[in-house]
C-alpha positions as a Markdown table, in Angstrom:
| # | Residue | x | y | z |
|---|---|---|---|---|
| 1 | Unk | 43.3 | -12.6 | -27.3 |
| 2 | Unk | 41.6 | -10.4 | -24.6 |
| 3 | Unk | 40.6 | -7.3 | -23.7 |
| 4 | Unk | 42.0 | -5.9 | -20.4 |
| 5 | Unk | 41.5 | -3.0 | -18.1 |
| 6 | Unk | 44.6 | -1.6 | -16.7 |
| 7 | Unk | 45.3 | 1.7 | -14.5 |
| 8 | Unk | 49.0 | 3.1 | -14.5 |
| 9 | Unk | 51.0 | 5.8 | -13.5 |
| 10 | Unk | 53.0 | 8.2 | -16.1 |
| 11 | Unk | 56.4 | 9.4 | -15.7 |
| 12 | Unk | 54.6 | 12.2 | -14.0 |
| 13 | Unk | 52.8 | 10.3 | -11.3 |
| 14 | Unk | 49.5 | 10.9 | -13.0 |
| 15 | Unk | 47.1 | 7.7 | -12.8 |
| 16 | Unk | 45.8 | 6.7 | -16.6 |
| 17 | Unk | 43.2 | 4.1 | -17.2 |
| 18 | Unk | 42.3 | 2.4 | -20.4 |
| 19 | Unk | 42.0 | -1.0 | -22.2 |
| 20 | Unk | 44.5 | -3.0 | -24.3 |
| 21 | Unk | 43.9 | -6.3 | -26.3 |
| 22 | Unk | 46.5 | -8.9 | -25.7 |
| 23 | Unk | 46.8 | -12.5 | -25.0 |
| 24 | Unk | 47.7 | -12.1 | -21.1 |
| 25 | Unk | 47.7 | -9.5 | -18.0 |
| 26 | Unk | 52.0 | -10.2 | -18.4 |
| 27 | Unk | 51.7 | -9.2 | -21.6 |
| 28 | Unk | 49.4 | -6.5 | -21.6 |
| 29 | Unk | 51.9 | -5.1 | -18.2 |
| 30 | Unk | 54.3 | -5.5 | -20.8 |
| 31 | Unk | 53.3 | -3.2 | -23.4 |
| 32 | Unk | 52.5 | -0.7 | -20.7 |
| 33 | Unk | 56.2 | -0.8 | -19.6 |
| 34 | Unk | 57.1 | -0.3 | -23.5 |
| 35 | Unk | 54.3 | 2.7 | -23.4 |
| 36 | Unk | 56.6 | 4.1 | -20.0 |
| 37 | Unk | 54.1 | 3.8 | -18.1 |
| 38 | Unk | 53.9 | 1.8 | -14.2 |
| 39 | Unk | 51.4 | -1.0 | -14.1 |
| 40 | Unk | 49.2 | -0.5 | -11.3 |
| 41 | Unk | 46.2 | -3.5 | -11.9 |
| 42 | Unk | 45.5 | -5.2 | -15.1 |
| 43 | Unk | 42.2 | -7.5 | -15.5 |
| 44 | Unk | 40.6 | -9.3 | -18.0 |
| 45 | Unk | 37.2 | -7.7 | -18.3 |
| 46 | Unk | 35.0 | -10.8 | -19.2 |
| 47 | Unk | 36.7 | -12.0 | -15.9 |
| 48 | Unk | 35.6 | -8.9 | -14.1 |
| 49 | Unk | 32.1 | -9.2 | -15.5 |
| 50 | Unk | 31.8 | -12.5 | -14.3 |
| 51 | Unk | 32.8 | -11.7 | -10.9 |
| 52 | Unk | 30.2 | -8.9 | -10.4 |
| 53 | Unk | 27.3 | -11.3 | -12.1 |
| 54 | Unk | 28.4 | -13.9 | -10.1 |
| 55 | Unk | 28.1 | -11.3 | -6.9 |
| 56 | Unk | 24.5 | -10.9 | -7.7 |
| 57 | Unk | 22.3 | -8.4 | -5.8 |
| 58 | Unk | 25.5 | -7.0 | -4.2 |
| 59 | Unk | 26.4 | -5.2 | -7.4 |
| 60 | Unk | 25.4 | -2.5 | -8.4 |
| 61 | Unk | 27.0 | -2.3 | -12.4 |
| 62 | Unk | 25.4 | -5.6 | -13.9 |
| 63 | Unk | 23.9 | -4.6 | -17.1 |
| 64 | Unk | 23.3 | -0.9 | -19.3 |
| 65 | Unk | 20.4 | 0.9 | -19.7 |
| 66 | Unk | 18.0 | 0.4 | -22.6 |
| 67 | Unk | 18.7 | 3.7 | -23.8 |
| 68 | Unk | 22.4 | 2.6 | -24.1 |
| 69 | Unk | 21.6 | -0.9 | -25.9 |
| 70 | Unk | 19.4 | 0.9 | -27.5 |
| 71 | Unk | 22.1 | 3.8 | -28.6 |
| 72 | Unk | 25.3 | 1.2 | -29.3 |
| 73 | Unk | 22.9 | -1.3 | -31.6 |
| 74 | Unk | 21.9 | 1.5 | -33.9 |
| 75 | Unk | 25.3 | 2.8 | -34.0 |
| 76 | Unk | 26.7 | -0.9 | -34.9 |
| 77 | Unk | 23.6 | -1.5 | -37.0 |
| 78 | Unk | 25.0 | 1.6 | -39.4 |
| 79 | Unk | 28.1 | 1.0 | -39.2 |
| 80 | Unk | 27.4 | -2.8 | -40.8 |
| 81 | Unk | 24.9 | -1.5 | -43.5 |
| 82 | Unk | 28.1 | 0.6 | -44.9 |
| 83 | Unk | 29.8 | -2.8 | -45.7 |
| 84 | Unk | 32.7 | -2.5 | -42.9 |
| 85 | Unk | 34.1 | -4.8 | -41.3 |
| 86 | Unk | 32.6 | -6.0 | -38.2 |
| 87 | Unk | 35.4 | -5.6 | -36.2 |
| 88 | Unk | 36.5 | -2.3 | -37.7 |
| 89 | Unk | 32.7 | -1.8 | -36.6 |
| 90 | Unk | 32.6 | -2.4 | -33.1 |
| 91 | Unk | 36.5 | -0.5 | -32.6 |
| 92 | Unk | 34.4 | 2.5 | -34.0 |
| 93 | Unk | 31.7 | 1.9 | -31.7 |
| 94 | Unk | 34.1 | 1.4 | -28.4 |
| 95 | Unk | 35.9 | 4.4 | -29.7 |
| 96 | Unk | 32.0 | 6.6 | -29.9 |
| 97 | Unk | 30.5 | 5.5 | -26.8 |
| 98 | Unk | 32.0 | 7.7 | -23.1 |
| 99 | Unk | 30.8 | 5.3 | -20.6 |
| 100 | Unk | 34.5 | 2.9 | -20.1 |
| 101 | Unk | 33.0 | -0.2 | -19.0 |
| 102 | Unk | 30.9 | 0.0 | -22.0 |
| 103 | Unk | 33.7 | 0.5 | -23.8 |
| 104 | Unk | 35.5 | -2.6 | -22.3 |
| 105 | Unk | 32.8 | -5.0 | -22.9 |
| 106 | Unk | 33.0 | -3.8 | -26.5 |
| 107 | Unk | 36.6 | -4.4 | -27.2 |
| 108 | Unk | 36.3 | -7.1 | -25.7 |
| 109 | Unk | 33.6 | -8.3 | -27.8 |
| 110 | Unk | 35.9 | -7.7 | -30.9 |
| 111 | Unk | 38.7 | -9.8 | -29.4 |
| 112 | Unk | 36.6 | -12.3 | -29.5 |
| 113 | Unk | 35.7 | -11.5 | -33.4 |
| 114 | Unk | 38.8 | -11.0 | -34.4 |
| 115 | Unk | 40.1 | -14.7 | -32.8 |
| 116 | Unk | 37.6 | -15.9 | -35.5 |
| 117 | Unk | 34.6 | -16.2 | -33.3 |
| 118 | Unk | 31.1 | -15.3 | -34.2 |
| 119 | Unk | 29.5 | -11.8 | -33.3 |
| 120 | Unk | 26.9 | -13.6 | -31.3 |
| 121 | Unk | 29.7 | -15.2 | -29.1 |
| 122 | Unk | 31.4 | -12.8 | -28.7 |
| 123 | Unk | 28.3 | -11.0 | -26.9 |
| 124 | Unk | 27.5 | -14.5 | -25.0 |
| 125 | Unk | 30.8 | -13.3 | -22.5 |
| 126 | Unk | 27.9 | -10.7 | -21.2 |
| 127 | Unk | 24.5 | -12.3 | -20.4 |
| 128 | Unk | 23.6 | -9.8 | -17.9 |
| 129 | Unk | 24.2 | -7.0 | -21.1 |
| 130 | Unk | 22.9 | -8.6 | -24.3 |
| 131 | Unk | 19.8 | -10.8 | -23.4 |
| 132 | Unk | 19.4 | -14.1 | -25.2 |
| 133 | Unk | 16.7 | -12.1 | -27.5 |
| 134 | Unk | 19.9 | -10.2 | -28.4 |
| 135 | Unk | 22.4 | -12.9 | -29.0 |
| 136 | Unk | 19.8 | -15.3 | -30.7 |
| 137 | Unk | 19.0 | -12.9 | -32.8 |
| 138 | Unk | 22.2 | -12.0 | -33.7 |
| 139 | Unk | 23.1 | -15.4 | -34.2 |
| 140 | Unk | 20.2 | -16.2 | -37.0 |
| 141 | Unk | 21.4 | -12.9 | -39.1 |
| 142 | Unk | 25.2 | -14.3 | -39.3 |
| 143 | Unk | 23.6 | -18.0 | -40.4 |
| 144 | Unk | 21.6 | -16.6 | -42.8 |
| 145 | Unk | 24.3 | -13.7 | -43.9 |
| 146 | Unk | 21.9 | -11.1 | -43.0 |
| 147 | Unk | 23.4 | -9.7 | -40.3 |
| 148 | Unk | 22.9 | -5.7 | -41.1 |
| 149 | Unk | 18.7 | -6.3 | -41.4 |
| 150 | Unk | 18.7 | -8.0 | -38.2 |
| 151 | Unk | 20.9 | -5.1 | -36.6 |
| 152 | Unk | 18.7 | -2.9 | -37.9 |
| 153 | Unk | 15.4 | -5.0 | -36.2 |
| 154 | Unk | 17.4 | -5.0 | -33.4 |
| 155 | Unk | 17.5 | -1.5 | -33.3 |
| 156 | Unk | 13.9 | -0.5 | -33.9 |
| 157 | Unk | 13.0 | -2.9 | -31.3 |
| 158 | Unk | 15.7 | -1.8 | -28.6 |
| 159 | Unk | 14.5 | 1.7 | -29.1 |
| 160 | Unk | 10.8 | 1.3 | -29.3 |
| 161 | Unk | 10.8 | -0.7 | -25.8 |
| 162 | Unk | 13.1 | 1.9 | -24.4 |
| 163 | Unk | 10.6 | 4.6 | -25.6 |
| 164 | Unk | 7.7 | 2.7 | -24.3 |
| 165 | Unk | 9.6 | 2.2 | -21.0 |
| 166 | Unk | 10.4 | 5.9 | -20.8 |
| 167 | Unk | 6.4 | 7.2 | -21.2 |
| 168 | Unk | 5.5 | 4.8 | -18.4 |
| 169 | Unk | 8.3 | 6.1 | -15.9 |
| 170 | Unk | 6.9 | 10.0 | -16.7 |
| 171 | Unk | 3.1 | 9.0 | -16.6 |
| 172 | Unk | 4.0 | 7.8 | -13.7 |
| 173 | Unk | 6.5 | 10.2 | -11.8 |
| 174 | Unk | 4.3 | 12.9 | -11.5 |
| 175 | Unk | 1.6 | 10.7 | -9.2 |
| 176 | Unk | 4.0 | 8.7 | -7.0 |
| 177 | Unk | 5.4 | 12.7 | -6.6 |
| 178 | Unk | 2.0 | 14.3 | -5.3 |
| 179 | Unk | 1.3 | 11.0 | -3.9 |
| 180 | Unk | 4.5 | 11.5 | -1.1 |
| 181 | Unk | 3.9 | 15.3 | -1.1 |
| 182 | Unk | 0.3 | 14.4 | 0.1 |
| 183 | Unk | 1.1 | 11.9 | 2.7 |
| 184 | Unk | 4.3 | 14.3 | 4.1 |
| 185 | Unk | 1.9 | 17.0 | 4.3 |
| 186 | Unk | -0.7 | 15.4 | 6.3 |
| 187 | Unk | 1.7 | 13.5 | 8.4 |
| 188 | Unk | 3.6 | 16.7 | 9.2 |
| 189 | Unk | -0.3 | 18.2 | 9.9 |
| 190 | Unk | -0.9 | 15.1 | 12.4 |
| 191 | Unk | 2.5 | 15.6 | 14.2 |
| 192 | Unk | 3.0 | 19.0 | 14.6 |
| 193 | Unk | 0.4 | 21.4 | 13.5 |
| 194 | Unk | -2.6 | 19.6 | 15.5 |
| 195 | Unk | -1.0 | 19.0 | 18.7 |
| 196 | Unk | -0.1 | 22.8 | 19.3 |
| 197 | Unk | -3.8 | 23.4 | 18.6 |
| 198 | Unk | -5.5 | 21.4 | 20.3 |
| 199 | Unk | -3.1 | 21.9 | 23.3 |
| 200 | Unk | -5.3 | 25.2 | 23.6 |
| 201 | Unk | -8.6 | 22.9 | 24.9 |
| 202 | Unk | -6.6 | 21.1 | 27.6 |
| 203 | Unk | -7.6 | 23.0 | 30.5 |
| 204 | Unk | -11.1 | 23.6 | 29.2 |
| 205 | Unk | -13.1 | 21.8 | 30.6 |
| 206 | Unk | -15.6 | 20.8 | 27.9 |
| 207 | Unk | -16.7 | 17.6 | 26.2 |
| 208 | Unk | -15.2 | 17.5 | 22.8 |
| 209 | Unk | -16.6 | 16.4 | 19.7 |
| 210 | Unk | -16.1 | 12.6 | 18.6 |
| 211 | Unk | -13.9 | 13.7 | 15.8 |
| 212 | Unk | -11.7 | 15.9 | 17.6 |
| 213 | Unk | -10.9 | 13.1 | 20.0 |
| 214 | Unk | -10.5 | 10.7 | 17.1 |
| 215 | Unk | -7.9 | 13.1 | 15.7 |
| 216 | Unk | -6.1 | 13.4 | 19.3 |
| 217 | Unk | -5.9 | 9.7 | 19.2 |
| 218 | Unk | -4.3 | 9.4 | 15.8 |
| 219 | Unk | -2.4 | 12.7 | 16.3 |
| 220 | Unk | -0.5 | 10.9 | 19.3 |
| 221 | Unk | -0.2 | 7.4 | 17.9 |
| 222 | Unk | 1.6 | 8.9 | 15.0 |
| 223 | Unk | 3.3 | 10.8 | 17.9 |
| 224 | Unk | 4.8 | 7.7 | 20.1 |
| 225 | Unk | 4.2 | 5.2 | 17.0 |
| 226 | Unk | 5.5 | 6.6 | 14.2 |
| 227 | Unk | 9.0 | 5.8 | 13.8 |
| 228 | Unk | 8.1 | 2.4 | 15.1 |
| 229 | Unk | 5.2 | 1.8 | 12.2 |
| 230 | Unk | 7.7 | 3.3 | 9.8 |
| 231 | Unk | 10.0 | 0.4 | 11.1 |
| 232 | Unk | 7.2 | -2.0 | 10.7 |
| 233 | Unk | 6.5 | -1.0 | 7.2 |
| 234 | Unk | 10.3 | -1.4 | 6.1 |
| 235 | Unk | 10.2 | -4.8 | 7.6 |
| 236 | Unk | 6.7 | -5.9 | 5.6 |
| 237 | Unk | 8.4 | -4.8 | 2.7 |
| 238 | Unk | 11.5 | -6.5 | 2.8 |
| 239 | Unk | 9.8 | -9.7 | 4.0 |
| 240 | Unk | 7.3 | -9.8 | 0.7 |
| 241 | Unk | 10.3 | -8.9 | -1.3 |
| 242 | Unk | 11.9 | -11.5 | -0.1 |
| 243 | Unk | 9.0 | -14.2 | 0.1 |
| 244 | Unk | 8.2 | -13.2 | -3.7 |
| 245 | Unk | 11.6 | -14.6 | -4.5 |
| 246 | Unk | 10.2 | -17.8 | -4.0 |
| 247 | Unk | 8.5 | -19.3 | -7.1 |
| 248 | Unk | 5.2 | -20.4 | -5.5 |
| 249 | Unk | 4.5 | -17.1 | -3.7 |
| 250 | Unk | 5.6 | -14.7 | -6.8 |
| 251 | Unk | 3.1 | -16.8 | -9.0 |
| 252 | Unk | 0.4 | -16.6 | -6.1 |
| 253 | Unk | 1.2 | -12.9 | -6.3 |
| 254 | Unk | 1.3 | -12.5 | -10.6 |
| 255 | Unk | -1.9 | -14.3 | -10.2 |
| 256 | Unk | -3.8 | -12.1 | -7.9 |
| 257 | Unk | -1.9 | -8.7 | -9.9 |
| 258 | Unk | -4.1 | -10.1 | -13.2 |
| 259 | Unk | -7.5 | -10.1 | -11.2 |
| 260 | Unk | -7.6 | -6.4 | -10.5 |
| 261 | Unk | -9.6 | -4.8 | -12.7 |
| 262 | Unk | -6.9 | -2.1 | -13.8 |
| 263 | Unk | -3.7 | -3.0 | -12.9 |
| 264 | Unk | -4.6 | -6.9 | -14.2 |
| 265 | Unk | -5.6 | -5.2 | -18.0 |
| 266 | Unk | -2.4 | -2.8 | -17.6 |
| 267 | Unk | -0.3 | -6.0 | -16.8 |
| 268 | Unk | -2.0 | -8.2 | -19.5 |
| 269 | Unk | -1.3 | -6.0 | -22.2 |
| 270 | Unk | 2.0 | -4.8 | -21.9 |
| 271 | Unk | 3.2 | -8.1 | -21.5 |
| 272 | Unk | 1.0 | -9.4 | -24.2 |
| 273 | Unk | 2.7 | -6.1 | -26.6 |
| 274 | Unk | 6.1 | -7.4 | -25.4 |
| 275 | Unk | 5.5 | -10.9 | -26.1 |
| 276 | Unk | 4.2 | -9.9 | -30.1 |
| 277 | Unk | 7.0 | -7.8 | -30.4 |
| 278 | Unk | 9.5 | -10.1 | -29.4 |
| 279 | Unk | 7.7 | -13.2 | -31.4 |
| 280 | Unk | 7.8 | -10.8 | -34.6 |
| 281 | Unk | 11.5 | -10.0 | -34.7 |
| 282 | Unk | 12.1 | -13.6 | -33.7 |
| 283 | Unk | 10.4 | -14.9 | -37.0 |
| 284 | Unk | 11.6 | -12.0 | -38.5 |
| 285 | Unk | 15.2 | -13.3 | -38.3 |
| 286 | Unk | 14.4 | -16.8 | -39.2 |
| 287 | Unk | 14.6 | -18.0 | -36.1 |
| 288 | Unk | 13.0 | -21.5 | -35.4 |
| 289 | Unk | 9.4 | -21.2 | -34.2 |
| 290 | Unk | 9.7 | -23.3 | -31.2 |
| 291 | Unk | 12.9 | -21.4 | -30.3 |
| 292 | Unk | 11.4 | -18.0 | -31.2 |
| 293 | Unk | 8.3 | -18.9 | -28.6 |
| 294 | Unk | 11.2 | -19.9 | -25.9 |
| 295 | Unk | 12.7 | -16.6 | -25.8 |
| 296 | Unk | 9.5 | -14.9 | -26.2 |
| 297 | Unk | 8.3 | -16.4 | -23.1 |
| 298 | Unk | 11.6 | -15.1 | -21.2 |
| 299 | Unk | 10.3 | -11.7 | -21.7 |
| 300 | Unk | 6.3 | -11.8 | -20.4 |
| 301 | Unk | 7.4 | -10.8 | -16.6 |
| 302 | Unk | 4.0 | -12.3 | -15.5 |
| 303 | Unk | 4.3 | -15.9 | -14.2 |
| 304 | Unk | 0.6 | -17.1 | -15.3 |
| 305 | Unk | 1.2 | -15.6 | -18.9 |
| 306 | Unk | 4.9 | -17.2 | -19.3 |
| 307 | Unk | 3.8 | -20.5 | -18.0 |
| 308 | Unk | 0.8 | -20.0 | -20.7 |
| 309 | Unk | 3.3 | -19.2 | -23.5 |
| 310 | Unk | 5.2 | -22.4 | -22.8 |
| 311 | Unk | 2.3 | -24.8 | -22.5 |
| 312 | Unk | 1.3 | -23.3 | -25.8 |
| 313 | Unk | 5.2 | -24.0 | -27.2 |
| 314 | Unk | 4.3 | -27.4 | -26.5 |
| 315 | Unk | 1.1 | -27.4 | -28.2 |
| 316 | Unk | 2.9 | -26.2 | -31.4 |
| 317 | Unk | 5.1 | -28.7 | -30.8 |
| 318 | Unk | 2.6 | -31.2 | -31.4 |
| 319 | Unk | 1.0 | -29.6 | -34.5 |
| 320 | Unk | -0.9 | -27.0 | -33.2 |
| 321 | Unk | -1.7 | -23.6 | -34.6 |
| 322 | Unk | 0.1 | -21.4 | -32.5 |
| 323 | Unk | -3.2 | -18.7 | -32.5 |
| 324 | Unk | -5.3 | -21.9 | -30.7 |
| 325 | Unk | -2.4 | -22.4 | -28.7 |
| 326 | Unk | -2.1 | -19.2 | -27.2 |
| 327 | Unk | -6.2 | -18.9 | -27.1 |
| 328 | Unk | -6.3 | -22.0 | -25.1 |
| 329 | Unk | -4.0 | -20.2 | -22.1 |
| 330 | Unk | -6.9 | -17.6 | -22.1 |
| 331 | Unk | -4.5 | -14.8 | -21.3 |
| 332 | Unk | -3.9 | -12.9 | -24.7 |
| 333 | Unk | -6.8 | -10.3 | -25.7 |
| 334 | Unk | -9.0 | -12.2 | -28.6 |
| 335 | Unk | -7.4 | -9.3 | -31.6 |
| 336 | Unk | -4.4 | -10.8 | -31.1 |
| 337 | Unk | -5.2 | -14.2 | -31.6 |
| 338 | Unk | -7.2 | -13.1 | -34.4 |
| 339 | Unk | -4.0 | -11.8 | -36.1 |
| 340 | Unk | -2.1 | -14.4 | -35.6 |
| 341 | Unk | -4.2 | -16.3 | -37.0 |
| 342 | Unk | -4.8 | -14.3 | -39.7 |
| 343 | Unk | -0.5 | -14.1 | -40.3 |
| 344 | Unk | -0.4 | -18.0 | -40.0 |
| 345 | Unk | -3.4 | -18.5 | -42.7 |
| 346 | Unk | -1.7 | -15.8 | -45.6 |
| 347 | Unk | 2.0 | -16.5 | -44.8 |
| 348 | Unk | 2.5 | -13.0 | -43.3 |
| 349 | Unk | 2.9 | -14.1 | -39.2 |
| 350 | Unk | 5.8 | -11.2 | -39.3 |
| 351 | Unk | 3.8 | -8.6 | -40.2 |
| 352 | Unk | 0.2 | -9.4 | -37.5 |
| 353 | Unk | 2.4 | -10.3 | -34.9 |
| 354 | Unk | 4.3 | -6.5 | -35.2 |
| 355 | Unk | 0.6 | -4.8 | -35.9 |
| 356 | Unk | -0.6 | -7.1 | -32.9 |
| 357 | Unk | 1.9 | -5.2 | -30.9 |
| 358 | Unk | 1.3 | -2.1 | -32.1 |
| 359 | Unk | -2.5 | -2.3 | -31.1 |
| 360 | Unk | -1.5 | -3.2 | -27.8 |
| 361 | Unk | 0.9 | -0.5 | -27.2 |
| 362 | Unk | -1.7 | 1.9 | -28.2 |
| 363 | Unk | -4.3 | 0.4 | -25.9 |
| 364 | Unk | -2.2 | 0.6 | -22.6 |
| 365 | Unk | -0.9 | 4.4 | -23.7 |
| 366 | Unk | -4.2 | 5.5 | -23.6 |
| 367 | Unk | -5.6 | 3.0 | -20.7 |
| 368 | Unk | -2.3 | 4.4 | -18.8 |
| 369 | Unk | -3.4 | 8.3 | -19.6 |
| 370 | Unk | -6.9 | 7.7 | -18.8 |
| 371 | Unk | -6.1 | 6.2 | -15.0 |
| 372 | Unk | -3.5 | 9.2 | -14.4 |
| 373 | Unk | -5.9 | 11.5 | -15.6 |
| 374 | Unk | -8.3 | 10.0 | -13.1 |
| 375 | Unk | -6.2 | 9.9 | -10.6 |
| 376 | Unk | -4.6 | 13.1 | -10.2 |
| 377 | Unk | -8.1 | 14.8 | -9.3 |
| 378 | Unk | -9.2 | 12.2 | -6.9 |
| 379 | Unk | -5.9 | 12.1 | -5.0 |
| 380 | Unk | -6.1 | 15.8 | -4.5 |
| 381 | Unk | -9.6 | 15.9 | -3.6 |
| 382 | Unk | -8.8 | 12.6 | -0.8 |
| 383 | Unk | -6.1 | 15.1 | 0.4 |
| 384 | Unk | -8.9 | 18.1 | 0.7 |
| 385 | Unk | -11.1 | 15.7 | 2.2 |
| 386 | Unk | -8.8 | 14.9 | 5.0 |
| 387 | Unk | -7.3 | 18.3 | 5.3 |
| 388 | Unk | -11.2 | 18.8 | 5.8 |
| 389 | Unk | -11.6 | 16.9 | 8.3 |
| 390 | Unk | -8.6 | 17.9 | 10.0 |
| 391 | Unk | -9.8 | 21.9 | 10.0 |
| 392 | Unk | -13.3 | 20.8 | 11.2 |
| 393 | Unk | -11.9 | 19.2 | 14.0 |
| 394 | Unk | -10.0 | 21.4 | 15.5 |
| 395 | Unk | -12.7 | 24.4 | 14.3 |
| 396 | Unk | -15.9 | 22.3 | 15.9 |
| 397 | Unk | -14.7 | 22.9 | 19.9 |
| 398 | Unk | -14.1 | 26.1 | 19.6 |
| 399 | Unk | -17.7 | 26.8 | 17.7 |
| 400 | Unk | -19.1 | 24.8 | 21.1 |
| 401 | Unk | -17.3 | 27.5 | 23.2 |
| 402 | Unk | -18.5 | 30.5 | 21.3 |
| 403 | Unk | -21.9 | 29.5 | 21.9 |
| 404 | Unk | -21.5 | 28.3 | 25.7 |
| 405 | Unk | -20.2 | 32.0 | 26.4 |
| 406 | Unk | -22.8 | 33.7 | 23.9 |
């Protein structure tokens, strides 16, 4: 049994879409026919799914937001603590959420349950929605019939990285907003202002200053230039976006991201937080150790930091602690290791790893407010500076032709 997406038309000619479970598109046409209404296109929607994943960059539906993992595993999460079940779970979850693929992907999910599959199967039909983290997880809370605590760790972890997600985008919104403000305003200055100014000193004929004639010159390139550097930037940008896809140049590139001084501590620790976090949850669910640092490793977008995590999988492997195995990758701030180590010693690796990511969150909230709060000041006081220099420019001629008439 399946679920399928199917659009028909009423006895009225009005066009109705929804989803049925049935064995096959002929029988689900079927039942439409039964309903009155005219078929129009039935599909299976774990074979739609796998069309658009398959598609790859050319689609623009792959996964859901975190706020809407974050929103449906909460819901199922309660839903399982009250004892119901699980597919009378996820039919009231399909029947809560409004978005209809998210829907779909749900019933389909309990078609899968209901053929006497396992939850975490049932969600492996959508990689590109429920992460391996997810379905992992999942998967250790049915083995060890603790299904609703896991759920609920699911949960608090969905929502906390979608919170943490959320105050990055906003610290970040209102910068990369004055940022293009700025720039539009002193292009527009360049292009349009200055030239009908210093139009005025054309047939006077007077030396100008250095800096007014530096300003002419970049006034007209951006004149006769600019659509053609605008071009040019486009093209640099697709190219590196393109050349990063390639494994040796993105790990060149994650490399040289963790040597600046900011933006290398920024990247460290919210990886490092996401790492912990993930680890915690992992062990939290019973999951295997070795299989716990796997996944966790899919998580740390860095390149140098994953490749540390698994280098350090395969020192645990061996019998190492995994605090000396992560020290020995030289990544992870010293507090961390010191609670992990700390976790492994007393038997509580849960509870340091979660307080490990905690710290870290902290850290790189307050590192992140600190560098807007710097920023905001210097970037308007660049744009005053150039505005500056603009105004004294076109002010310093005319000051030479006060005085040659005085």
């Amino acid at each position: 049994m399946g679920a399928f997406e199917y659009s028909a038309l009423d006895p009225q000619g009005r066009q109705r879409k929804g989803v049925l479970e049935g064995d096959t598109a002929r029988q689900i046409r079927q039942q439409l026919r039964e309903q009155g209404l005219t078929p129009l296109q039935v599909e299976e929607v774990a074979q739609r799914e796998s069309r658009q994943r398959r598609s790859g960059g050319l689609s623009l539906r792959r996964g859901i937001s975190a706020t809407e993992l974050a929103v449906l595993t909460r819901q199922l999460a309660t839903l399982v603590s009250a004892a119901l079940p699980l597919e009378e779970c996820l039919a009231t979850v399909a029947r809560q959420t409004e978005l209809p693929r998210l829907k779909s992907m749900i019933m389909a999910v309990r078609s899968r349950v209901m053929e006497g599959h396992t939850l975490a199967d049932g969600l492996a039909e959508f990689p590109h929605v429920f992460p391996e983290l997810y379905r992992t997880t999942v998967a250790a809370g049915e083995q060890s019939g603790r299904l609703e605590v896991v759920l609920e760790r699911l949960a608090d972890y969905t929502e906390r990285r979608q919170q943490m997600q959320q105050k990055v985008m906003l610290a970040l919104f209102y910068p990369v907003i004055l940022t293009f403000v700025a720039v539009a305003v002193i292009v527009a200055l360049l292009t349009y202002v200055v030239p009908e100014v210093i139009r005025v000193f054309d047939n006077i004929d007077q030396e100008l200053p250095l800096l007014t004639i530096g300003l002419i010159v970049v006034s007209d390139f951006l004149r006769d230039y600019g659509l053609l550097l605008l071009a040019l930037i486009a093209v640099g940008v697709i190219g590196v976006h393109y050349l990063l896809r390639r494994p040796v140049w993105r790990m060149r590139w994650h490399q040289q991201l963790l040597r600046i001084p900011l933006v290398g501590r920024l990247n460290r620790g919210f990886n490092t937080a996401r790492f912990a976090r993930t680890l915690s949850i992992l062990n939290a669910s019973g999951v295997p150790v070795l299989e716990a640092m796997r996944i966790s490793a899919q998580v740390v977008t860095s390149l140098p930091m994953r490749q540390a995590v698994e280098q350090a999988a395969g020192r645990v492997r061996e019998g190492s602690p995994i605090a000396r195995a992560l020290e020995q990758g030289g990544y992870f701030p010293p507090m961390m290791i010191h609670l992990i180590a700390s976790g492994e010693s007393s038997g509580r690796l849960e509870g340091m790893l979660s307080r490990a990511a905690d710290n870290q969150e902290r850290e790189q909230e307050t590192l992140l407010a600190m560098i807007m709060g710097m920023f905001e000041p210097l970037l308007i006081l660049t744009m005053g500076a150039v505005v500056l220099v603009i105004v004294l420019a076109i002010l310093l001629p005319i000051f030479d032709l006060n005085q040659l008439v005085a």
